[in-house]
C-alpha positions in Angstrom: 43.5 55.4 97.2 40.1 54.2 96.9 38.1 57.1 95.9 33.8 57.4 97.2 31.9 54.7 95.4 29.2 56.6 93.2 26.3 54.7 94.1 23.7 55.3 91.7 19.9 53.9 92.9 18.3 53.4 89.5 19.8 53.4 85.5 17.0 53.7 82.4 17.5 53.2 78.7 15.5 54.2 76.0 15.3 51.2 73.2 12.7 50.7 70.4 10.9 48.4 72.9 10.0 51.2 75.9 12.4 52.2 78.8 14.5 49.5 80.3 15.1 50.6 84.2 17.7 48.9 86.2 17.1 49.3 90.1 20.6 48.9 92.6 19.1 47.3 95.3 21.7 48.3 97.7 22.1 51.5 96.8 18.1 51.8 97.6 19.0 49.8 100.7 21.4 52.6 101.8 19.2 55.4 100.4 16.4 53.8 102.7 18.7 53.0 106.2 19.6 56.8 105.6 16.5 58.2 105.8 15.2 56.1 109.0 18.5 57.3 110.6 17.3 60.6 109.7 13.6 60.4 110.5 14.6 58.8 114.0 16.9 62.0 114.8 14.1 64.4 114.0 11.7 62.2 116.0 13.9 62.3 118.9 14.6 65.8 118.7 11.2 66.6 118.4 10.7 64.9 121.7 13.5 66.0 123.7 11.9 69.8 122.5 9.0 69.2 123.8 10.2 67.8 127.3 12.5 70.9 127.6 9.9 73.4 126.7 7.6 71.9 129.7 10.8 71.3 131.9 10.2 71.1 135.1 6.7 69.3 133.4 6.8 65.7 132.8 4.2 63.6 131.2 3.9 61.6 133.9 3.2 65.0 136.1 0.8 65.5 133.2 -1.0 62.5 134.1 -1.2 63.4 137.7 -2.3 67.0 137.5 -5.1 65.5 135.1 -6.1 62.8 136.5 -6.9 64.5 139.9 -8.3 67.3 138.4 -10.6 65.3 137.0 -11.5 62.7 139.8 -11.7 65.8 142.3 -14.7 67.6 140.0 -16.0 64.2 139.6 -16.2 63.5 143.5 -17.2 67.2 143.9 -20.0 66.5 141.5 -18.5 69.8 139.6 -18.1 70.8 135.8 -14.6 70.0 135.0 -14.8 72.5 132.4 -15.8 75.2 134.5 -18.6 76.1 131.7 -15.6 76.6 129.3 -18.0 73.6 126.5 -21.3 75.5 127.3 -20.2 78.9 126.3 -18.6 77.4 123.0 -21.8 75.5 122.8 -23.8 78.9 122.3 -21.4 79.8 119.1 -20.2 76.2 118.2 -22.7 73.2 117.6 -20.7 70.8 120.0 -23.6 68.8 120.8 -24.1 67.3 117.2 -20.8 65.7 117.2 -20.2 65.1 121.2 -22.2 63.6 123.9 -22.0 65.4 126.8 -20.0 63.2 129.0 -17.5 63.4 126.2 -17.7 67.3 126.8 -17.1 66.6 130.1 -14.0 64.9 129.7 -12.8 67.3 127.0 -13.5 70.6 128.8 -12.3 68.9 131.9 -8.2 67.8 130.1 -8.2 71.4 128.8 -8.7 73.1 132.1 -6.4 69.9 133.6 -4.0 70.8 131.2 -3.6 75.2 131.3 -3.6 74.3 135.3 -0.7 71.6 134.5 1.2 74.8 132.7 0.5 77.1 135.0 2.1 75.3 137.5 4.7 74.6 135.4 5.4 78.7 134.9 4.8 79.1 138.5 7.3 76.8 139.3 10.1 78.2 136.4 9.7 81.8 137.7 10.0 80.3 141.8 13.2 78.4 140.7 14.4 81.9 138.6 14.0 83.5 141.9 15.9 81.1 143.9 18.9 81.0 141.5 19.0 84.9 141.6 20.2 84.6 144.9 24.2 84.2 145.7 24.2 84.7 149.2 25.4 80.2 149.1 28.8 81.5 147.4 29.6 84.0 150.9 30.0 80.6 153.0 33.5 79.3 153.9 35.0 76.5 152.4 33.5 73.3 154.5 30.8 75.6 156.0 27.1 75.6 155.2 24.6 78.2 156.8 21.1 76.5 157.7 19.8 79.6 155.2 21.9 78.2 152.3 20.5 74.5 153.2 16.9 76.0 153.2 17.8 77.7 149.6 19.6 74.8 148.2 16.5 72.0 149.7 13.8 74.8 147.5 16.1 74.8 144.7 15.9 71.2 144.1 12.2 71.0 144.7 11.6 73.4 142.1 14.2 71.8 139.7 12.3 68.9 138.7 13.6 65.5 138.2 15.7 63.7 135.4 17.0 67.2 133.9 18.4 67.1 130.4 21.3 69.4 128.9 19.0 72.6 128.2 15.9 72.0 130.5 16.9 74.7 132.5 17.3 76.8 129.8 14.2 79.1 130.5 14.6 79.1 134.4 17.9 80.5 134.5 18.0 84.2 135.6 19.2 87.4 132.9 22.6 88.7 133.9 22.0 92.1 135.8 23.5 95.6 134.8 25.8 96.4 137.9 25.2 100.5 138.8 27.8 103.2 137.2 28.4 104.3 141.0 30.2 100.8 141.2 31.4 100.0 138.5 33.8 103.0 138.5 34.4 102.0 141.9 35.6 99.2 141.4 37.4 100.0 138.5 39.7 102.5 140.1 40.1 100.3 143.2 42.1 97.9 140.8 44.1 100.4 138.9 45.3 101.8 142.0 48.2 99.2 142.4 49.4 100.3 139.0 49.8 103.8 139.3 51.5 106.7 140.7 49.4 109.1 142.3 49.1 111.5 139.6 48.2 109.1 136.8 45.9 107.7 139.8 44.1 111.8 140.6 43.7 112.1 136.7 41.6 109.1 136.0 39.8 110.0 139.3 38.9 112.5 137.3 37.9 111.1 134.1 36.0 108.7 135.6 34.3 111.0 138.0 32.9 113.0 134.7 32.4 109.9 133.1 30.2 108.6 136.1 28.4 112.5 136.5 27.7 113.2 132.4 27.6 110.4 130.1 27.6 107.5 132.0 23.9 107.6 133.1 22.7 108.1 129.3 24.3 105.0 128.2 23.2 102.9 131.3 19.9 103.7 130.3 20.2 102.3 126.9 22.0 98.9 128.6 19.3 98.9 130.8 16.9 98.6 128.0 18.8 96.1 126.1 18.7 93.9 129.1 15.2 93.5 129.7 15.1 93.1 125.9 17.9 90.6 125.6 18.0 87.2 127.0 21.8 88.7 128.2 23.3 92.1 127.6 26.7 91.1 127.2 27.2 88.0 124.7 26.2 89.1 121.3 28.2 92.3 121.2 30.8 90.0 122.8 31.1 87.9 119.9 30.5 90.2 117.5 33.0 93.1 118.6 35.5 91.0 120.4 35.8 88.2 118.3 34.0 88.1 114.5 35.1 92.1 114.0 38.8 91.6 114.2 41.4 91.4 111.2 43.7 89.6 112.7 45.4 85.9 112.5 43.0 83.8 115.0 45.6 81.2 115.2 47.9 81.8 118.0 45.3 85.3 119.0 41.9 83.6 119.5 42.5 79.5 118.7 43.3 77.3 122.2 44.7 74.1 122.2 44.0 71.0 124.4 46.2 67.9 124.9 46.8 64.6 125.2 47.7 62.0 128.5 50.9 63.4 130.4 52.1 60.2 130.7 50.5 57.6 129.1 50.4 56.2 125.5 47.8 53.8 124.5 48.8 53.4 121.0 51.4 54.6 118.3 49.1 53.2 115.8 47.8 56.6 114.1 45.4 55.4 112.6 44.3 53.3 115.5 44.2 56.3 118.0 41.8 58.2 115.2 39.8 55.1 115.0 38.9 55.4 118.9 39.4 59.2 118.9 36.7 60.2 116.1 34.4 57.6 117.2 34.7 59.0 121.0 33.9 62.4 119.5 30.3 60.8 117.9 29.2 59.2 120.7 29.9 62.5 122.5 27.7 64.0 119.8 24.7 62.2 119.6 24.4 62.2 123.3 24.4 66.2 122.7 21.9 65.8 119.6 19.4 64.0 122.5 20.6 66.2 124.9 21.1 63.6 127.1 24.3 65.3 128.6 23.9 66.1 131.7 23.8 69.9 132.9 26.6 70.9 134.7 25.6 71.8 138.7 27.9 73.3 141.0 27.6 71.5 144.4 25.0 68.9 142.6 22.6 71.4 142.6 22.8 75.0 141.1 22.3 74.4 137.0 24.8 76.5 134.8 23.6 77.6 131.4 24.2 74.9 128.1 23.6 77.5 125.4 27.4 77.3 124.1 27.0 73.4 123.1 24.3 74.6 121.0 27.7 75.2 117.8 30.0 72.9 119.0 29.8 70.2 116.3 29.0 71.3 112.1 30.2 74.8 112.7 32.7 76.8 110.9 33.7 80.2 111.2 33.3 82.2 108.3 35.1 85.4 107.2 33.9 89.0 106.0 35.7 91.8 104.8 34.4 94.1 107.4 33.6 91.3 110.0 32.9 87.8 110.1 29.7 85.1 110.9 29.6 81.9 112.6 27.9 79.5 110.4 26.3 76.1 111.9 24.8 73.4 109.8 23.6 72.8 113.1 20.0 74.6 114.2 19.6 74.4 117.8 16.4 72.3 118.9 13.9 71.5 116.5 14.9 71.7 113.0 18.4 70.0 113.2 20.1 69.7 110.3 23.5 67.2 111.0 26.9 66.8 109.4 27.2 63.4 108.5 30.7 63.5 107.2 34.2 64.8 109.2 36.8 66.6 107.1 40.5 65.4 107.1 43.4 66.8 106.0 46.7 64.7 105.3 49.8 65.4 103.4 48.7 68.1 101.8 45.1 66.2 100.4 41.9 67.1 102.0 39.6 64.2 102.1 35.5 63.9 102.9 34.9 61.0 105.3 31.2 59.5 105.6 30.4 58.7 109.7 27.6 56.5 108.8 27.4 53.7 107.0 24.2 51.1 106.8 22.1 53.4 108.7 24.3 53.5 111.7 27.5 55.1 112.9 31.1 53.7 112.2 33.1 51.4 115.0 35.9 52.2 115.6 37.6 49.7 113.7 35.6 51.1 110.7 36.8 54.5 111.3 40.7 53.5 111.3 40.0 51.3 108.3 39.1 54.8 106.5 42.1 56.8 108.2 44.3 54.4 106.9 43.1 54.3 103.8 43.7 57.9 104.0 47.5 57.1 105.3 48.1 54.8 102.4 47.2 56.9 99.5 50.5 58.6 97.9 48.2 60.6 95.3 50.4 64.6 95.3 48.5 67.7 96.5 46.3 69.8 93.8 47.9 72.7 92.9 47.7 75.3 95.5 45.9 72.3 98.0 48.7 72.0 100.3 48.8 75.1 101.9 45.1 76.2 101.4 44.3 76.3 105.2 46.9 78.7 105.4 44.5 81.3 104.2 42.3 80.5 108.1 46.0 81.0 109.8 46.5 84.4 108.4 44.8 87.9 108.2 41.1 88.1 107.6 40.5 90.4 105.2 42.5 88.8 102.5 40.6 85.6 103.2 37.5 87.0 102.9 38.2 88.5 99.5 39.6 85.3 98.2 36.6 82.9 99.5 34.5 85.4 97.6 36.2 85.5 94.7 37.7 81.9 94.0 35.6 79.7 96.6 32.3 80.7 95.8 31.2 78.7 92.4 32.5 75.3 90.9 34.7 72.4 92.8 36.1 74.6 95.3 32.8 75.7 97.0 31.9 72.0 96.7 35.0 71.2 98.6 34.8 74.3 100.4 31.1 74.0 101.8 32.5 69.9 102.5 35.2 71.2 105.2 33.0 74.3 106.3 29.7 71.9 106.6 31.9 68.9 108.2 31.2 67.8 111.7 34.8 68.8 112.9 37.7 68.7 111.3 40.8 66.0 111.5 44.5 66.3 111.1 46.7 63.3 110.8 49.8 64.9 111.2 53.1 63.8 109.8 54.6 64.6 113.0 55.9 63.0 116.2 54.5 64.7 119.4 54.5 64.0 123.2 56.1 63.9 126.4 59.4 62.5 126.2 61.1 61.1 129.8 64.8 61.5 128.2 63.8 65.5 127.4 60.6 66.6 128.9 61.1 70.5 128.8 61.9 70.5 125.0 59.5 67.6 124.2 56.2 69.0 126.2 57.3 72.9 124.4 57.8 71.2 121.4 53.9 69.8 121.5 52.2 72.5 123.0 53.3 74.4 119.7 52.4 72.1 117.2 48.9 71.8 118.1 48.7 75.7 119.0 49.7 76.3 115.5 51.2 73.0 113.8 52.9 74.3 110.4 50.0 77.2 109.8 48.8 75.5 106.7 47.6 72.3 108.4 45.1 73.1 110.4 41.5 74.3 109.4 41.2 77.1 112.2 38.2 78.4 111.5 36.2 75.1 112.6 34.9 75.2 115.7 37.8 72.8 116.9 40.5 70.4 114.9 41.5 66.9 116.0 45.2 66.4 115.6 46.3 63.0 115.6 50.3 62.9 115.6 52.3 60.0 113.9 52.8 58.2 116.8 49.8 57.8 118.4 49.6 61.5 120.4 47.1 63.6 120.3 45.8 67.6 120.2 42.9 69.4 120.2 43.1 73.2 118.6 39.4 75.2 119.4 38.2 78.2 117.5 37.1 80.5 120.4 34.1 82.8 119.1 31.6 79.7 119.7 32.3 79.0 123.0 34.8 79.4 125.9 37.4 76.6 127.0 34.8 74.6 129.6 33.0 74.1 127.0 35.4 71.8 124.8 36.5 70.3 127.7 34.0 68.5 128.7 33.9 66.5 125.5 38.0 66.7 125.7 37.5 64.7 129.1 34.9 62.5 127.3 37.2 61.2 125.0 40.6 60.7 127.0 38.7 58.8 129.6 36.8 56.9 126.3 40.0 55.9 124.7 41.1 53.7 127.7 37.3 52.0 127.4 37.3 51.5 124.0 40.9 49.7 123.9 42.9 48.3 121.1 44.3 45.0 120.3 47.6 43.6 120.9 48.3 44.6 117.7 47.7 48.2 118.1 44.2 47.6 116.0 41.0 49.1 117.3 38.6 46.3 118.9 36.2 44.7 116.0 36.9 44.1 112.4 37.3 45.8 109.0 34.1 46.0 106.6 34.5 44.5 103.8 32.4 46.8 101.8 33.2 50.2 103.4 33.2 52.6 100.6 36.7 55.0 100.9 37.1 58.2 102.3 36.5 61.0 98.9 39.3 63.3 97.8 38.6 67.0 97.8 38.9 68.8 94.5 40.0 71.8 93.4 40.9 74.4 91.2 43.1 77.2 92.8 44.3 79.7 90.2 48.0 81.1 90.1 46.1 84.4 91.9 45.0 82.1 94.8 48.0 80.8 95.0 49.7 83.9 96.0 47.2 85.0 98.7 47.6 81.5 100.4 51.7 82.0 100.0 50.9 86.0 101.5 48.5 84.5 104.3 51.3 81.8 104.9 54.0 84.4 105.4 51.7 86.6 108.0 51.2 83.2 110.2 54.5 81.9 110.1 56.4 85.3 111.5 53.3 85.3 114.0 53.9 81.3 115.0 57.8 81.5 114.7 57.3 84.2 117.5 55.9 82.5 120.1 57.7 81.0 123.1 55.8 78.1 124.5 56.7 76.4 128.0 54.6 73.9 129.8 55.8 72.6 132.9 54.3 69.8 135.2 54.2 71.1 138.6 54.6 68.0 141.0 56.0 69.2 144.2 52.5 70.0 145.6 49.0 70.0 144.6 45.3 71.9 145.8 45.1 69.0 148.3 48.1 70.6 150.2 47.1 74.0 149.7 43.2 73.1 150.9 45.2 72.0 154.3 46.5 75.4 154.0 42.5 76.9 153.9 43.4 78.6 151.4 41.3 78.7 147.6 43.9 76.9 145.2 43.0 79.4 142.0 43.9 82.4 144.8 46.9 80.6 145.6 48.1 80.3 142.2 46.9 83.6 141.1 48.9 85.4 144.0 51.9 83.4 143.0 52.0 84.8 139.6 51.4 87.5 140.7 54.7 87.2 143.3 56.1 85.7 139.8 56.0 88.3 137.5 57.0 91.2 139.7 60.2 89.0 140.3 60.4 88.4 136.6 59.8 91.9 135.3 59.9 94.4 138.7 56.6 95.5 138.4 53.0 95.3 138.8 50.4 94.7 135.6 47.2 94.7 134.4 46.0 90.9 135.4 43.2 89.2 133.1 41.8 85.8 134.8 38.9 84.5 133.1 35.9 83.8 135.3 32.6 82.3 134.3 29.0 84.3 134.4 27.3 80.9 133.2 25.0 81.1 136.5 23.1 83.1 133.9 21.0 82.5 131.0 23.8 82.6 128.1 26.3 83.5 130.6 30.1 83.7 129.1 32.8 85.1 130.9 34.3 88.1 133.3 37.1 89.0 134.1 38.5 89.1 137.6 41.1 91.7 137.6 43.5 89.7 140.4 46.2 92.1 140.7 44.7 94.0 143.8 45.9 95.9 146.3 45.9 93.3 148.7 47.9 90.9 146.6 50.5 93.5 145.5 51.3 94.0 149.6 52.3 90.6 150.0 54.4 90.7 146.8 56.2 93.5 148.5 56.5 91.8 152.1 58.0 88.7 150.0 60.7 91.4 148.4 61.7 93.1 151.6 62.5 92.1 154.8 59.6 91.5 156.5 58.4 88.8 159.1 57.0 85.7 158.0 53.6 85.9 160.6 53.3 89.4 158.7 53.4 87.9 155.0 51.0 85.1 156.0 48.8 87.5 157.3 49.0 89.6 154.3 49.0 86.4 151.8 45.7 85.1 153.8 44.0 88.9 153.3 45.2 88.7 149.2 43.3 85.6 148.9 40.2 86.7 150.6 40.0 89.7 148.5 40.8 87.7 145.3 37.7 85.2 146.1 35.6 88.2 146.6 36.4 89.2 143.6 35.9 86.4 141.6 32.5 85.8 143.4 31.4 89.3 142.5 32.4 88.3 138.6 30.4 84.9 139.0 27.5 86.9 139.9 27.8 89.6 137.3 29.3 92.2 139.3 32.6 92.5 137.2 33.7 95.8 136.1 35.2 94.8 132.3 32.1 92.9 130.8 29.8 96.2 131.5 32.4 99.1 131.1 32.7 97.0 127.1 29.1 97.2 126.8 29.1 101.0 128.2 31.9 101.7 125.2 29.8 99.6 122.5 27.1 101.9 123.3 29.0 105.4 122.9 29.9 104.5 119.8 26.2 103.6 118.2 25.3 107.2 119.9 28.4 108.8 118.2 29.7 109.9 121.5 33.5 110.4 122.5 34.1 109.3 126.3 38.1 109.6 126.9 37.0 107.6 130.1 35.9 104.3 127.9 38.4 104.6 125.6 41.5 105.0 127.8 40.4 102.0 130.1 39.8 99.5 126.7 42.7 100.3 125.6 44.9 99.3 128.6 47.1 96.0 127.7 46.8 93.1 129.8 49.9 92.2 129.9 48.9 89.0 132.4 46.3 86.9 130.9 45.7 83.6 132.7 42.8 80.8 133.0 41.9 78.1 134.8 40.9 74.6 132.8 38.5 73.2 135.0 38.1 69.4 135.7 34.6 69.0 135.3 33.7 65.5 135.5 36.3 64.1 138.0 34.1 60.7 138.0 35.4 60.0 134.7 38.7 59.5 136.2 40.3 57.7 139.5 43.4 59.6 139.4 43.9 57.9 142.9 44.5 54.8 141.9 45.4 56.1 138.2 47.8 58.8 138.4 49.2 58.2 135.0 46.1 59.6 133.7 46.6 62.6 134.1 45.7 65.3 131.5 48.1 68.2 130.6 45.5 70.7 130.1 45.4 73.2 127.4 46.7 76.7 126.4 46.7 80.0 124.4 48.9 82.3 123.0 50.1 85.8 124.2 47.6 88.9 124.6 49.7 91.3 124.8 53.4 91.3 123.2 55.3 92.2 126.1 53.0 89.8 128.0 52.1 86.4 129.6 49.7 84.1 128.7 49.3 81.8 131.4 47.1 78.4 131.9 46.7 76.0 134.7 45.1 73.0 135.3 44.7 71.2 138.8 44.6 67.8 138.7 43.6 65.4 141.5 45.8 66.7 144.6 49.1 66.6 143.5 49.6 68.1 140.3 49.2 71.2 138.7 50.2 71.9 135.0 50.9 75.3 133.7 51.1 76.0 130.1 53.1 79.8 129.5 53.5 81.8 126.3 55.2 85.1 125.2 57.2 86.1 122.5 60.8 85.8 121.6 60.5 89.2 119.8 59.9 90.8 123.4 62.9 91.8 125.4 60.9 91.5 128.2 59.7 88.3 128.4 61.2 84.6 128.7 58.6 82.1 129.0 60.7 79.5 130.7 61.9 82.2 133.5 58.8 82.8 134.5 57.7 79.1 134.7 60.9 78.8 137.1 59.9 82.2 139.1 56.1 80.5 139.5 58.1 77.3 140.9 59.6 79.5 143.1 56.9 82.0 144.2 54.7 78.7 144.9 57.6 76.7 146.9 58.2 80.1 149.1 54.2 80.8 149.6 53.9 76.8 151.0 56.7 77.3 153.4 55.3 80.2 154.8 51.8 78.2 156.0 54.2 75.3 156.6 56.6 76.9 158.8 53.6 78.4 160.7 52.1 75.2 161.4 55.5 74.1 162.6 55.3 76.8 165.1 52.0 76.0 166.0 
């Protein structure tokens, strides 16, 4: 293995005759490309600061506002300055320095320019009204009032033109407190399904004291922290939710993404990580210019960007009592960049450099390194192996170990390497995929590799790990306290629908050719007592009974797609989410507490509610589908489950939910010291149904019509509960849908694979019923 050439810029020796200095003139070279890369970043930082602080400004609107200005007092025969020189004049000796027609122009582009920001304010707080208003999200599918026309027209007046990823940033409205009075309506309107009437009259009660007593005092306070707060929820979110537990985040917290269902473009490793990691700069420096574009539902409502802010140079790090997200990565002006990814193979950790001659790596470059990487046979350090085991496992005892033998010496300089890295890489030793002759075992097979690969393998704290498998596969695995799935899926879609762009050779080679001077990727060091050694073994043990435990099962679902069901006018999420619904109680004979994550990113650093979709509604068509009933009378009661389940998730879109501010409510009661049995019997209440939607959020990326093969599987997550479900879906184009399950073996309850074939079956039997009708019809 080649190790990092140890360029040195400049050598001196002392003799009798004076100091002898030796200069490396392309060592200086590199020193000097380095620093223009640098100098150009903050320059185009700086910039892209200054356009989003004046967003919906522009120079050129500048210019304008100016320039009339101006030629307007000048026609008028007016002081552009509006005596603004001559009262500094009385205090200022202006005259000795400037004539008064330069004065004039002076005091006239001050006054141009605070009338050139005020419209600018004017215009942010107009378009913050606008986007306060929901009423657009009441219309039916296909249907647009001439009041939502008027709204969306105003909207994109005031939005400015040429937006970049965080110019609307500062126009985006706060996310509003909902009242106590509904909240706890709400609240018991979805327990209801769930209990008997007795369990149902007590927590009427409880909540009825809660609303009366306590519940006012702490609304006051979250009332106060959200005209403080740019948004009530998300800090305590993070913080309580994710950085304060103690548990393994792999398999708990950590998501996965995968590869192409169908398609294999290489089963050159190194080849795929060539394209792959180079995908994944590209995809950065377009964030480091923010020159990604916002995301807009229906092209024109802007959603907020503040979780790309730590996608790239961030690590998660641990505390004893909680934990931190560190970025190497300061959001806007003062950005400090990773230049280097992390990779882990075999056991060996190595430092990779991204840039090389002032510029970033090809592709070809980049697989010249990883197989570098794949060549070396050097063994582990000791104790190097099975390091990362220590992210897979408890937190506490990683905490304690990090401070006590990774915070001096080698292993902080490897340590702060990985942590500091601008993601992390696995090439795994491993062969991973969809496989024609077994698909069920093959596609379960994956899913849990890059959900928890062998637990020492993976660096989970880093904000996400690219696995690229033996033969070509690949896998993202996502750190979740950063940001929420959307988020890493947009660059996930950037890079499957790079790879195909980018190409390879007939040789399985990455397009271009080797440099011939490419210094080699640099081994980690370190120095892991016997001590260390046992914690990593004890953290290993933890993560390996949690992994072992988890039954995976992700199934292609090609009968149908959203394209049928849209004939159906019927929302495909409400479709699907009523179907599991249908599923589980054939699975399990009973009703549960439902978790569907929805978005609240119409708001200024929006994250997510929850819609809570087992209602009423939807647990009387499960019941119609169990007895005998007529079908008319189940496809009246399906089509009144789905209505209620989009009203739901509209009233969590628009921060309505009930779970986000009865969490906040709880967080509150305990900074006053107070005891609400109310708060405490509702967060402790297991979901024992957690699902998600992965969105496709840049379907022009991909022409699945004339591409299906391109399909993507979508992603997934582990349990919640331990008698539960974990379920994920993605709809892709109009055919497909691919759910990813998990539970545990340990549960005598569960069986991921019978409830993928009961969600086969609850969908099969809800399409016949619209079918059948329109038969009749």
């Amino acid at each position: 293995m080649a190790e990092a050439h140890q360029a040195v810029a400049f050598q001196f020796t002392v003799t009798p005759d004076g100091i002898d200095l030796h200069l490396c003139h392309e060592a200086l070279r590199q020193v000097y490309l380095s620093g223009l890369h640098s100098w150009k970043k903050r320059f185009i930082r700086f910039k892209n600061g200054i356009m989003t602080g004046v967003y919906p400004g522009s120079p050129a609107g500048f210019m304008v506002v100016v320039v009339s200005y101006m030629s307007y007092n000048q026609y008028k025969q007016l002081d552009p300055s509006l005596g603004l020189i001559a009262k500094l004049g009385q205090h200022i000796p202006i005259s000795q320095y400037m004539s008064t027609n330069s004065q004039s122009i002076v005091g006239g582009v001050l006054v141009g320019t605070g009338l050139w920001v005020t419209i600018i304010m004017i215009m942010r707080n107009v378009l913050k009204c606008l986007l306060s208003w929901h009423g657009w999200m009441q219309a039916r599918h296909g249907s647009v009032s001439w009041s939502t026309h008027v709204w969306m027209i105003l909207v994109k007046i005031f939005s400015g033109r040429k937006p970049m990823l965080y110019s609307f940033q500062n126009s985006l409205p706060r996310l509003p407190v909902p009242s106590i009075k509904d909240t706890c309506r709400r609240y018991l309107e979805s327990v209801r399904p769930l209990m008997d009437d007795e369990q149902y009259e007590r927590m009427k009660g409880l909540t009825e004291d809660f609303k009366k007593n306590l519940g006012p005092r702490l609304q006051w306070y979250l009332k106060l922290k959200s005209w403080w707060a740019s948004n009530y929820v998300s800090d305590w979110w993070e913080e309580y939710i994710y950085l304060r537990g103690r548990a393994p985040i792999m398999v708990n917290s950590n998501y996965y993404a995968m590869d192409f269902l169908y398609v294999f473009p290489t089963s050159n490793q190194a080849a795929r990580a060539g394209n792959t990691i180079h995908a994944i700069m590209l995809y950065r420096r377009k964030l480091d210019r923010a020159q990604i574009k916002p995301l807009m539902l229906l092209h024109t409502i802007p959603m907020c960007s503040a979780q790309y802010e730590r996608m790239f140079n961030t690590s998660r790090v641990p505390g004893v009592d909680t934990g931190r997200v560190f970025s190497n990565m300061i959001y806007r002006f003062h950005v400090n960049e990773s230049k280097h990814i992390a990779v882990y193979h075999k056991g060996r950790f190595f430092k990779v450099w991204m840039f090389y001659d002032g510029r970033l790596l090809l592709p070809r470059e980049i697989e010249q390194q990883m197989q570098r990487i794949l060549a070396d046979e050097s063994e582990p350090l000791p104790g190097e192996e099975r390091l990362a085991a220590l992210t897979a496992g408890d937190r506490t005892p990683w905490a304690k170990a990090r401070e006590t033998y990774f915070s001096r010496g080698k292993n902080k300089q490897s340590l702060d390497a990985i942590e500091k890295a601008a993601f992390f890489v696995t090439l795994d030793d491993t062969e991973q995929g969809y496989d024609a002759k077994n698909p069920v075992k093959s596609l379960d097979r994956y899913a849990k590799s890059v959900l928890h690969g062998k637990c020492y393998d993976r660096w989970f704290d880093k904000s996400f790990n690219m696995i690229i498998f033996k033969n070509g596969t690949m896998g993202l695995n996502a750190e979740h306290s950063w940001a929420d799935a959307p988020i890493i899926g947009h660059l996930w879609e950037h890079v499957l629908s790079m790879d195909p762009k980018l190409g390879y050779t007939e040789d399985d080679h990455c397009n271009g050719d080797p440099h011939p001077n490419l210094p080699g990727p640099q081994r980690l060091q370190w120095d892991i007592p016997a001590e260390c050694q046992e914690t990593i073994e004890s953290s290993l043990t933890v993560a390996r009974t949690l992994a072992d435990d988890v039954d995976c099962h992700i199934f292609p679902f090609t009968e149908f797609g959203k394209g049928l069901i849209k004939k159906c006018r019927t929302s495909p999420d409400a479709f699907i989410q009523i179907a599991l619904q249908l599923a589980h109680y054939r699975d399990k004979g009973k009703f549960c507490l439902t978790y569907e994550a929805s978005m609240t990113r119409l708001f200024r650093e929006g994250r997510t509610e929850t819609v809570r979709s087992c209602t009423m509604e939807a647990c009387a068509f499960v019941r119609s589908m169990i007895r005998d009933e007529t079908r008319e009378e189940r496809l009246r009661l399906l089509k009144l489950a789905a209505e209620k389940h989009q009203n739901m998730y509209r009233l969590a879109m628009t921060g309505q939910g009930i779970d986000r501010h009865l969490f906040c409510l709880y967080v509150v009661s305990k900074y006053l010291g107070e005891d609400s049995p109310f708060l405490k019997e509702v967060l402790s209440e297991p979901w024992r149904l957690s699902t998600s939607q992965t969105p496709m959020q840049q379907l022009e990326l991909f022409d699945l019509v004339r591409h299906p093969e391109y399909a993507s599987s979508g992603g997934g997550f582990g349990p919640v509960a331990d008698d539960g479900y974990g379920v994920s879906y993605i709809i892709v184009g109009e055919n497909l849908i691919n759910l990813h399950i998990s539970s545990k073996y340990s549960s005598p309850e569960t069986d991921s694979h019978r409830f993928g074939a009961n969600i086969r079956q609850a969908m099969l039997d809800m399409l016949d019923l619209f079918q059948l009708n329109n038969k009749a019809k």
